[in-house]
N, CA, C and O atoms as a printed pandas DataFrame, in Angstrom:
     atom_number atom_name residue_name chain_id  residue_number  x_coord  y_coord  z_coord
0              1         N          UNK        A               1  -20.348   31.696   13.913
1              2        CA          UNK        A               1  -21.311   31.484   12.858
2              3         C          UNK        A               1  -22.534   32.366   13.128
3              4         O          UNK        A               1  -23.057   32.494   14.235
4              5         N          UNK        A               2  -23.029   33.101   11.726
5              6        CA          UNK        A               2  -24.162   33.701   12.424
6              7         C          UNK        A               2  -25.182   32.633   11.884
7              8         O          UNK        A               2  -24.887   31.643   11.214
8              9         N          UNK        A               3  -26.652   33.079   12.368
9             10        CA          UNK        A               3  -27.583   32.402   12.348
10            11         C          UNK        A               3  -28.713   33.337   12.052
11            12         O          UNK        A               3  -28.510   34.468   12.492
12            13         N          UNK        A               4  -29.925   33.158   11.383
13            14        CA          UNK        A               4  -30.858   33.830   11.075
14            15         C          UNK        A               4  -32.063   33.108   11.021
15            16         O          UNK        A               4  -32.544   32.703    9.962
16            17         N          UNK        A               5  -32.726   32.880   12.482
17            18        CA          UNK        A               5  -33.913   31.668   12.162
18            19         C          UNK        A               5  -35.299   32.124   10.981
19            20         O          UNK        A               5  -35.207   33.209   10.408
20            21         N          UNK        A               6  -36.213   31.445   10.775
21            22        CA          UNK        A               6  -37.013   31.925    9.985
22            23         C          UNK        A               6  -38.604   32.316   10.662
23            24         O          UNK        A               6  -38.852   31.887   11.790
24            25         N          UNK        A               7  -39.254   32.828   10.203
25            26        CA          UNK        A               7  -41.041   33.133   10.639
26            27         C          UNK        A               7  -40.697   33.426   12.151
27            28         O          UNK        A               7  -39.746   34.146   12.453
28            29         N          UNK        A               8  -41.489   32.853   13.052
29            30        CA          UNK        A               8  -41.560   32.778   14.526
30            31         C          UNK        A               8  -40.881   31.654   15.393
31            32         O          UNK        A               8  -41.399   31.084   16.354
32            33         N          UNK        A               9  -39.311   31.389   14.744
33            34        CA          UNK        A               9  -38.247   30.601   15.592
34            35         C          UNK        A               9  -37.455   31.561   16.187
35            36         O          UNK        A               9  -37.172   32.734   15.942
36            37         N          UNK        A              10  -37.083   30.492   17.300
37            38        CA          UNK        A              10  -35.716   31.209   18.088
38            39         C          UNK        A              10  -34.640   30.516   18.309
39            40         O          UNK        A              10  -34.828   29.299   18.326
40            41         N          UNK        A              11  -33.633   30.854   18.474
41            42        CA          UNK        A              11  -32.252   30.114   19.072
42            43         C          UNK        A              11  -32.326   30.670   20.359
43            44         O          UNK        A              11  -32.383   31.856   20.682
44            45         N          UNK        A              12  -32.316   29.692   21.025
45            46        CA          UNK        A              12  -31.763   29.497   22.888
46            47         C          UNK        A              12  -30.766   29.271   22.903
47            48         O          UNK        A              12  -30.320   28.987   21.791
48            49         N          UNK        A              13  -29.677   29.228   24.165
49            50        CA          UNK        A              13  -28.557   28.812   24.311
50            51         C          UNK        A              13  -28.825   28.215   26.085
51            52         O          UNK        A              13  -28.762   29.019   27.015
52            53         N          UNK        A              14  -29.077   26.930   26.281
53            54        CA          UNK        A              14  -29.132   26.616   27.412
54            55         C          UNK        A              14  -28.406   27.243   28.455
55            56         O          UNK        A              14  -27.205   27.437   28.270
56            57         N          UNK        A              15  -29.110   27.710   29.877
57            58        CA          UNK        A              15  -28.116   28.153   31.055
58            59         C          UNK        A              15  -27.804   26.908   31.697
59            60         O          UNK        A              15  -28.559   26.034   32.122
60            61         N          UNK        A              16  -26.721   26.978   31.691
61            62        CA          UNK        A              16  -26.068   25.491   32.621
62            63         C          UNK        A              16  -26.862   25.201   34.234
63            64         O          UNK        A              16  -27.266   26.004   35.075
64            65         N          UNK        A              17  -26.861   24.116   34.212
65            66        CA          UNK        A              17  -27.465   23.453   35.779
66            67         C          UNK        A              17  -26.077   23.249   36.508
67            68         O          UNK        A              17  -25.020   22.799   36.066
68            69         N          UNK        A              18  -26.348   23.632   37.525
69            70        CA          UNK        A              18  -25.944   23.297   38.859
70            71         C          UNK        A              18  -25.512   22.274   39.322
71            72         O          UNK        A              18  -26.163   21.365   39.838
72            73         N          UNK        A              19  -23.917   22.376   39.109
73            74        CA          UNK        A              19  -23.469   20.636   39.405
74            75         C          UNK        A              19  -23.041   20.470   41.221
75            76         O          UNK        A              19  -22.175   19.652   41.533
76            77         N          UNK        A              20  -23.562   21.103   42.029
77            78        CA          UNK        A              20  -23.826   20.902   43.339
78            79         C          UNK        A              20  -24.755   21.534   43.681
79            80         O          UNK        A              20  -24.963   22.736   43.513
80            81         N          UNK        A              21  -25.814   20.224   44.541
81            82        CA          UNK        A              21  -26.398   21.197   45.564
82            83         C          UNK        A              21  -26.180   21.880   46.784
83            84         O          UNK        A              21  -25.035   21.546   47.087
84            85         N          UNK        A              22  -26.654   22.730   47.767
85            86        CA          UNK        A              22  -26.503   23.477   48.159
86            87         C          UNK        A              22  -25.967   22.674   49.825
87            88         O          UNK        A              22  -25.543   23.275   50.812
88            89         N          UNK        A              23  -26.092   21.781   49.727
89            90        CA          UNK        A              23  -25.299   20.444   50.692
90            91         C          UNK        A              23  -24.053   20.408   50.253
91            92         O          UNK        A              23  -23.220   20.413   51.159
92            93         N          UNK        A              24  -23.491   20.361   48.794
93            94        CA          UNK        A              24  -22.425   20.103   48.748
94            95         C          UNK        A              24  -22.111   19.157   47.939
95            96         O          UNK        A              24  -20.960   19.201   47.503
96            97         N          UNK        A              25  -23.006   18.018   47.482
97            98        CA          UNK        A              25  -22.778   16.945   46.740
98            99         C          UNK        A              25  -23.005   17.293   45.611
99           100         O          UNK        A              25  -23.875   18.036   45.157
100          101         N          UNK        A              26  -21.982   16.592   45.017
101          102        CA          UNK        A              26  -22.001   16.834   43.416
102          103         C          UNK        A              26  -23.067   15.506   42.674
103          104         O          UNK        A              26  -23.275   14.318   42.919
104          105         N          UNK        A              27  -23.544   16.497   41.678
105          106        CA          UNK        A              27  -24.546   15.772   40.760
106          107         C          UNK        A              27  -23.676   15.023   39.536
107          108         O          UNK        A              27  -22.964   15.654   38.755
108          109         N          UNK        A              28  -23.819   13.866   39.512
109          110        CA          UNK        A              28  -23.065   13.092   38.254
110          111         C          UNK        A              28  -24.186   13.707   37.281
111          112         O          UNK        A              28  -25.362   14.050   37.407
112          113         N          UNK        A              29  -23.099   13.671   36.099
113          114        CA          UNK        A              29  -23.560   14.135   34.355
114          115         C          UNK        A              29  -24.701   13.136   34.348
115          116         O          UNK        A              29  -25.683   13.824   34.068
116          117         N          UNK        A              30  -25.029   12.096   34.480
117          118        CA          UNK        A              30  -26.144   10.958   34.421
118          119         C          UNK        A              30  -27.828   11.107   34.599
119          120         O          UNK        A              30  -28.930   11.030   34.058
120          121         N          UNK        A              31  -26.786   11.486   36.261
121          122        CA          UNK        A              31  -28.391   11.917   36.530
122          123         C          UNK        A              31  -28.807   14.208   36.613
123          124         O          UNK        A              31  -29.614   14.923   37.207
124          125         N          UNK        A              32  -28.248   14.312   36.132
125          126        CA          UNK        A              32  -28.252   15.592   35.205
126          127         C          UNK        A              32  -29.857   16.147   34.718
127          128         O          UNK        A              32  -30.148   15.283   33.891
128          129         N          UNK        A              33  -30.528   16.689   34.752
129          130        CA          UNK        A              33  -31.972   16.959   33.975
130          131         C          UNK        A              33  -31.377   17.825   32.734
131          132         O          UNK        A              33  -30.200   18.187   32.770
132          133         N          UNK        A              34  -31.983   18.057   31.944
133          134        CA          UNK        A              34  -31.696   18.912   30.839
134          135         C          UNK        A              34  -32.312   20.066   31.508
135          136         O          UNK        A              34  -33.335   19.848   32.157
136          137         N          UNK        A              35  -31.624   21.829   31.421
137          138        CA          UNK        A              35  -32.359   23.087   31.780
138          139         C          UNK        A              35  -33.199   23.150   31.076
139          140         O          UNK        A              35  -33.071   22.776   29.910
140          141         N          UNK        A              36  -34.733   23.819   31.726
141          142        CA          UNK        A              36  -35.536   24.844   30.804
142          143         C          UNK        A              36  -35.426   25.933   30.712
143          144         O          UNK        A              36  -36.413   26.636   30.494
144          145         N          UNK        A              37  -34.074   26.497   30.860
145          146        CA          UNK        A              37  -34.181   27.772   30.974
146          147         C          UNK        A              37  -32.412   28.430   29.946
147          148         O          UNK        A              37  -31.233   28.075   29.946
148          149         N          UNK        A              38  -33.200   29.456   29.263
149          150        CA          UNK        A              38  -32.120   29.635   28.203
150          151         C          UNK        A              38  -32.092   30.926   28.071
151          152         O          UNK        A              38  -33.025   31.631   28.455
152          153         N          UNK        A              39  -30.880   31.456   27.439
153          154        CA          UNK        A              39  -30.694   32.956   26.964
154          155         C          UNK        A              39  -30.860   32.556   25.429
155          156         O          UNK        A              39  -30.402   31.628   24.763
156          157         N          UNK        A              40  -31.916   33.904   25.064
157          158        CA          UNK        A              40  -32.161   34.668   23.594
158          159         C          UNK        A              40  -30.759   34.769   22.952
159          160         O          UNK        A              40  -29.935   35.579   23.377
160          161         N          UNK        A              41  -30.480   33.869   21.838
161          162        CA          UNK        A              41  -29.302   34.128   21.339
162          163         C          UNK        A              41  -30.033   34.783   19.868
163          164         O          UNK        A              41  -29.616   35.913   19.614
164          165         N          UNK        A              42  -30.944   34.290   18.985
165          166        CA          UNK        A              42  -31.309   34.625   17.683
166          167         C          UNK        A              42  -32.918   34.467   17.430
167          168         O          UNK        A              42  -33.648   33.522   17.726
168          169         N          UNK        A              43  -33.189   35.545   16.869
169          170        CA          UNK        A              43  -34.670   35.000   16.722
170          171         C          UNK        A              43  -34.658   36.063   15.395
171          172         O          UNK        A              43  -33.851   36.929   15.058
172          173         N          UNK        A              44  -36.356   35.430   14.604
173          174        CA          UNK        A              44  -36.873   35.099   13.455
174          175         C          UNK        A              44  -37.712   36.676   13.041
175          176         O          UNK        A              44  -38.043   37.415   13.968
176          177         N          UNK        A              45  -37.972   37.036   11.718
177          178        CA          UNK        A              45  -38.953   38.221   11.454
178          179         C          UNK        A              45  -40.313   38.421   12.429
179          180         O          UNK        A              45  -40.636   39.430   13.057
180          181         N          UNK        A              46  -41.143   36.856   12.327
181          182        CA          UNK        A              46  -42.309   37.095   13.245
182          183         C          UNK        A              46  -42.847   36.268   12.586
183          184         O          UNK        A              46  -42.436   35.610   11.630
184          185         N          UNK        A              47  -43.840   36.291   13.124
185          186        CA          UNK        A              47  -45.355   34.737   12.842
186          187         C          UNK        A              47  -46.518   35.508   11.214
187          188         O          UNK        A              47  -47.007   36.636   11.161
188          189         N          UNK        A              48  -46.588   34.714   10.456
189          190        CA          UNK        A              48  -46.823   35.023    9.046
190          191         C          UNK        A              48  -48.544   34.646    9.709
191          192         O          UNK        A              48  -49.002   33.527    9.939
192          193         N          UNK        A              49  -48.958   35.464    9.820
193          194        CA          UNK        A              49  -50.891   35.490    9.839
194          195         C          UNK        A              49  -51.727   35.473    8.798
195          196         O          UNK        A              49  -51.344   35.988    7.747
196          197         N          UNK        A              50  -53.142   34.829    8.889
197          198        CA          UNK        A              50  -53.177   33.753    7.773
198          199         C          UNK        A              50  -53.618   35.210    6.826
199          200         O          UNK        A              50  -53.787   35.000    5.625
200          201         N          UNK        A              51  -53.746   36.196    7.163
201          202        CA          UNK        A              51  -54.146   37.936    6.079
202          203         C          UNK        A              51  -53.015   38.063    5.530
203          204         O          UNK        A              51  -52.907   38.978    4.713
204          205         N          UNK        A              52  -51.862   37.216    5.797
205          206        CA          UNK        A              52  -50.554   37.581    5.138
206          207         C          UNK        A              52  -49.520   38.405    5.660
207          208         O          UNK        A              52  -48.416   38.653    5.176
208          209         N          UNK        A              53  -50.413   39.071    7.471
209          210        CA          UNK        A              53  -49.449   40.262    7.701
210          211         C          UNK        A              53  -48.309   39.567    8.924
211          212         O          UNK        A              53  -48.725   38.770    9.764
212          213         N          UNK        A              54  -47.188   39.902    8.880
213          214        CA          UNK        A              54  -46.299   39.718    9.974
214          215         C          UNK        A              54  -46.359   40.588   11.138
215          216         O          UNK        A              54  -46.370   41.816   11.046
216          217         N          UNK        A              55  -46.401   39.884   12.334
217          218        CA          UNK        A              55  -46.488   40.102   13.737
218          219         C          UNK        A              55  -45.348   39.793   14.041
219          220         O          UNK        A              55  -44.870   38.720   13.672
220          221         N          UNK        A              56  -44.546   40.837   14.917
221          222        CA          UNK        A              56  -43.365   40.714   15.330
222          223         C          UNK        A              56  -43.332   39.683   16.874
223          224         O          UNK        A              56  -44.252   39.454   17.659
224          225         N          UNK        A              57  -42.035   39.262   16.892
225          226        CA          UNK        A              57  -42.305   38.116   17.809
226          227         C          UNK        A              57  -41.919   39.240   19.360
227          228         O          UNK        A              57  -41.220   40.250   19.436
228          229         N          UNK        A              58  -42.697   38.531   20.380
229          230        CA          UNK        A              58  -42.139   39.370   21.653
230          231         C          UNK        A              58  -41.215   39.312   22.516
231          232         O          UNK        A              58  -40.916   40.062   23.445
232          233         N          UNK        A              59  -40.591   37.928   21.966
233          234        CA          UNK        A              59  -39.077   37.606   22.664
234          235         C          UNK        A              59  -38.194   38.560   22.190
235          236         O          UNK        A              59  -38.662   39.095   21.185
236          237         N          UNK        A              60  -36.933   39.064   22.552
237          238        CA          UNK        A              60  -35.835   39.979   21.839
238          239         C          UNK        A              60  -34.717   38.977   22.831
239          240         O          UNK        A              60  -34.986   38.180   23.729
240          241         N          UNK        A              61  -33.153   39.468   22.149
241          242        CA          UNK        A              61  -32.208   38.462   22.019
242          243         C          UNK        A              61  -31.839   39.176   23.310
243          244         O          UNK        A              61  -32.315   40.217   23.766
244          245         N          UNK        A              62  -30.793   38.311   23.847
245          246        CA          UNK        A              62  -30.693   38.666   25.326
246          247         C          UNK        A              62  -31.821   38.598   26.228
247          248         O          UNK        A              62  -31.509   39.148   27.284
248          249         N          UNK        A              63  -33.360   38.018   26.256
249          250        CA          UNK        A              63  -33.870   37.833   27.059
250          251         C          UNK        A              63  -34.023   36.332   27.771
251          252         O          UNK        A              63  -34.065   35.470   26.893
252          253         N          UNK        A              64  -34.112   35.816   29.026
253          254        CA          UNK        A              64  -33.876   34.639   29.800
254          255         C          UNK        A              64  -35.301   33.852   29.372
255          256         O          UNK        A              64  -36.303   34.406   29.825
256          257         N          UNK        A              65  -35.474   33.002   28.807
257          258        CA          UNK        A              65  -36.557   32.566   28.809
258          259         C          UNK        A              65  -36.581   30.683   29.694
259          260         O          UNK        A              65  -35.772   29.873   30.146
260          261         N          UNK        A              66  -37.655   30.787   29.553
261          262        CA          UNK        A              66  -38.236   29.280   30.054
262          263         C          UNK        A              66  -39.063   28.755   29.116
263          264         O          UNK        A              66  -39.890   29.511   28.607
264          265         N          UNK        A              67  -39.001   27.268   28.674
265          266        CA          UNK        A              67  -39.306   26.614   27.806
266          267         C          UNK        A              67  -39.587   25.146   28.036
267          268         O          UNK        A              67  -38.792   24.615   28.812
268          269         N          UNK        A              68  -40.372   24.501   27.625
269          270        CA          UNK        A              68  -40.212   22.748   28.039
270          271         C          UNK        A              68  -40.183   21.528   27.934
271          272         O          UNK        A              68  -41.007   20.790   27.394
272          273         N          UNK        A              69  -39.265   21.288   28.429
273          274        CA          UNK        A              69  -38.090   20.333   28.302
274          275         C          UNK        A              69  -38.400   19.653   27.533
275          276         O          UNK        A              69  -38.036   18.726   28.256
276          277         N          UNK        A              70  -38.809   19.086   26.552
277          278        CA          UNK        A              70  -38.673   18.746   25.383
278          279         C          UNK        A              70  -39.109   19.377   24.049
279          280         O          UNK        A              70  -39.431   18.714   23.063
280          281         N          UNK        A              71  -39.094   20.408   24.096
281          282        CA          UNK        A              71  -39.253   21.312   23.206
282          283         C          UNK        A              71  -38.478   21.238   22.005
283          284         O          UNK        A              71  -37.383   20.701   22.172
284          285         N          UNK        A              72  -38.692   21.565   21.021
285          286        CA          UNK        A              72  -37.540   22.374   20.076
286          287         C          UNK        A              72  -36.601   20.971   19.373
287          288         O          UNK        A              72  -36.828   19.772   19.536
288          289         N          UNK        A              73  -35.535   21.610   18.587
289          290        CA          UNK        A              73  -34.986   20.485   18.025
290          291         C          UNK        A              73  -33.364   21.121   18.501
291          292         O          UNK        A              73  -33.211   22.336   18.378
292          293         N          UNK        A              74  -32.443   20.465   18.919
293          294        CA          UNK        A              74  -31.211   20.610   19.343
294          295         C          UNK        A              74  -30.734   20.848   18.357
295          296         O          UNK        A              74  -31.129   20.209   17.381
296          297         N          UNK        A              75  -29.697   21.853   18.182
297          298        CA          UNK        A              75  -28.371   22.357   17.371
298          299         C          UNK        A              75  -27.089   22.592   18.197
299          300         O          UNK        A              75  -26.975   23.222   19.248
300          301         N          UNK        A              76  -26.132   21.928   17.467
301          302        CA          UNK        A              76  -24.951   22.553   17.439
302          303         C          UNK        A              76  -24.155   23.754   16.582
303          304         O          UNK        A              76  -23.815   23.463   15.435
304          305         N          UNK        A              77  -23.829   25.157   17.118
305          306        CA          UNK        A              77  -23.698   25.982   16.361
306          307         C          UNK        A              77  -21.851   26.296   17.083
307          308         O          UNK        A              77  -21.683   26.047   18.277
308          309         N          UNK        A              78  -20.744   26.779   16.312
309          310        CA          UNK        A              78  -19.562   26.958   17.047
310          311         C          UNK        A              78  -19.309   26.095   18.214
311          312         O          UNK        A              78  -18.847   26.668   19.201
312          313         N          UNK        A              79  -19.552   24.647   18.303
313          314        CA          UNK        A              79  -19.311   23.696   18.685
314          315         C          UNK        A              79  -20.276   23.889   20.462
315          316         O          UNK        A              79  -20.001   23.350   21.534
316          317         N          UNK        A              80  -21.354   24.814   20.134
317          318        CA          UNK        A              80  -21.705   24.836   21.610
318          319         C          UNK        A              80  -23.294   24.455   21.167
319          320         O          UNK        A              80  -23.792   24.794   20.094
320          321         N          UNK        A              81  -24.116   23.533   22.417
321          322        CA          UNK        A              81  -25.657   22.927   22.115
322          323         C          UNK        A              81  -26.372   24.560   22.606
323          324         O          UNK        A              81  -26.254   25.343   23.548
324          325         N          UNK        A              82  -27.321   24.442   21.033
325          326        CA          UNK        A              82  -28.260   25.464   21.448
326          327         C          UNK        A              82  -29.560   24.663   20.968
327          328         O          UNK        A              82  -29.523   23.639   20.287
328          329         N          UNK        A              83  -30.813   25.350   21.473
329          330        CA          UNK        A              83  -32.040   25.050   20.855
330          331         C          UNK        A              83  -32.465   26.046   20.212
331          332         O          UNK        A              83  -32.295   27.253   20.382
332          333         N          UNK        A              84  -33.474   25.011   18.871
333          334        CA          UNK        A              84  -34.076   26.244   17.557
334          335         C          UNK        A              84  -35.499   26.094   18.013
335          336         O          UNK        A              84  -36.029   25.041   17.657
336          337         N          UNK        A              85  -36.259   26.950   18.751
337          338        CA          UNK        A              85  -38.025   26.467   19.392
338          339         C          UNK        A              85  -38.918   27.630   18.555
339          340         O          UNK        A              85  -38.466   28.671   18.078
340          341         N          UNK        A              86  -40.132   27.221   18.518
341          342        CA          UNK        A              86  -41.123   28.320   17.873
342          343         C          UNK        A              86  -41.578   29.010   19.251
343          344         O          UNK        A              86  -41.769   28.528   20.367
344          345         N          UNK        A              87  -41.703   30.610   18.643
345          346        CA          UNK        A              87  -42.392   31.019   20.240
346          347         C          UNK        A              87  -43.370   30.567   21.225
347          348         O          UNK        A              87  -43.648   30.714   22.415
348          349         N          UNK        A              88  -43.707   30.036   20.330
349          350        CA          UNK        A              88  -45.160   29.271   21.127
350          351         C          UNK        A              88  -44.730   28.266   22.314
351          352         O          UNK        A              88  -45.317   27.970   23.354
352          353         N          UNK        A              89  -43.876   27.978   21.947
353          354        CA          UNK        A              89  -43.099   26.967   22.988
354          355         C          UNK        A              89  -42.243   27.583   24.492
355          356         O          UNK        A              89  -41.889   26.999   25.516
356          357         N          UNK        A              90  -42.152   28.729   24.132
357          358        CA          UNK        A              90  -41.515   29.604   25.447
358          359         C          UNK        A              90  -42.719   30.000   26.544
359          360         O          UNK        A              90  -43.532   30.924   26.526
360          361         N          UNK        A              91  -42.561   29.234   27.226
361          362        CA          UNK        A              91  -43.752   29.589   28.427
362          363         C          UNK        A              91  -43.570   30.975   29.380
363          364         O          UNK        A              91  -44.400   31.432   30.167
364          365         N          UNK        A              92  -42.160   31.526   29.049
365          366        CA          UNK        A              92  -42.421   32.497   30.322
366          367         C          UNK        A              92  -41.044   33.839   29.590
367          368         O          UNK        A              92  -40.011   33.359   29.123
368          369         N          UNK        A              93  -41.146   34.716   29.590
369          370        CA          UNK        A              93  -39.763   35.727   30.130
370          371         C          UNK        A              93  -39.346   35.901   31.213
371          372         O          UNK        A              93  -40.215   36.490   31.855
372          373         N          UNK        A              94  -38.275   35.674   31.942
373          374        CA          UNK        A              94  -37.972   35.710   33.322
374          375         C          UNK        A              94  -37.088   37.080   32.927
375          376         O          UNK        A              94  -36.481   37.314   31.883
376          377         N          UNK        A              95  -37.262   38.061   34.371
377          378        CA          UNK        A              95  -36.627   39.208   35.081
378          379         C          UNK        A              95  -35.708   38.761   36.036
379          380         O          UNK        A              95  -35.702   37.797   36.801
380          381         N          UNK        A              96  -34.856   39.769   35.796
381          382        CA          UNK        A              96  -33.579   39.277   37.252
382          383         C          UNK        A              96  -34.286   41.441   38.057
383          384         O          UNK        A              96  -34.489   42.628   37.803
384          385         N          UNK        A              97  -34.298   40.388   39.009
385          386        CA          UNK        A              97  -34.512   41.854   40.160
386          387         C          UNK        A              97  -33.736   42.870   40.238
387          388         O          UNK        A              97  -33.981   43.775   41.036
């Protein structure tokens, strides 16, 4: 399915958590946290300023972001959970070294 958010939204696609720690024990689904941290799957034209002009947003798709944890409103898109958040809600771009 494609997707086309609107103004200054994005689609995330949660990165999965870690069902062992580094001991070895596995984490039950229960006690589970929800990630803040997601890959850029879709994002929006840009943020409508009150002069009328559009500002492009500075996230681009494929970038890792961080966001928090209760942010945004959950979707299911091709049967997989993504989140739809306004940029404002992405606290960080993360780099891989």
């Amino acid at each position: 399915m494609k997707i086309r958010p609107l103004q200054d939204r994005i689609v995330v696609k949660r990165v999965e958590s870690e069902t062992k720690t580094k001991g070895g024990i596995i984490i039950p689904d229960a006690a589970k946290e929800k990630p803040i941290e997601g890959r850029v799957v879709a994002v929006g034209n840009g943020k409508v300023l009150k002069d009328g002009k559009v500002r492009p947003l500075e996230v681009k798709v494929g970038d890792k972001v961080l966001f928090g944890k209760y942010s945004g409103t959950e979707v299911k898109l091709d049967g997989e959970e993504h989140v739809l958040i306004r940029e404002d809600d992405v606290l960080a771009v993360t780099e891989s070294a």
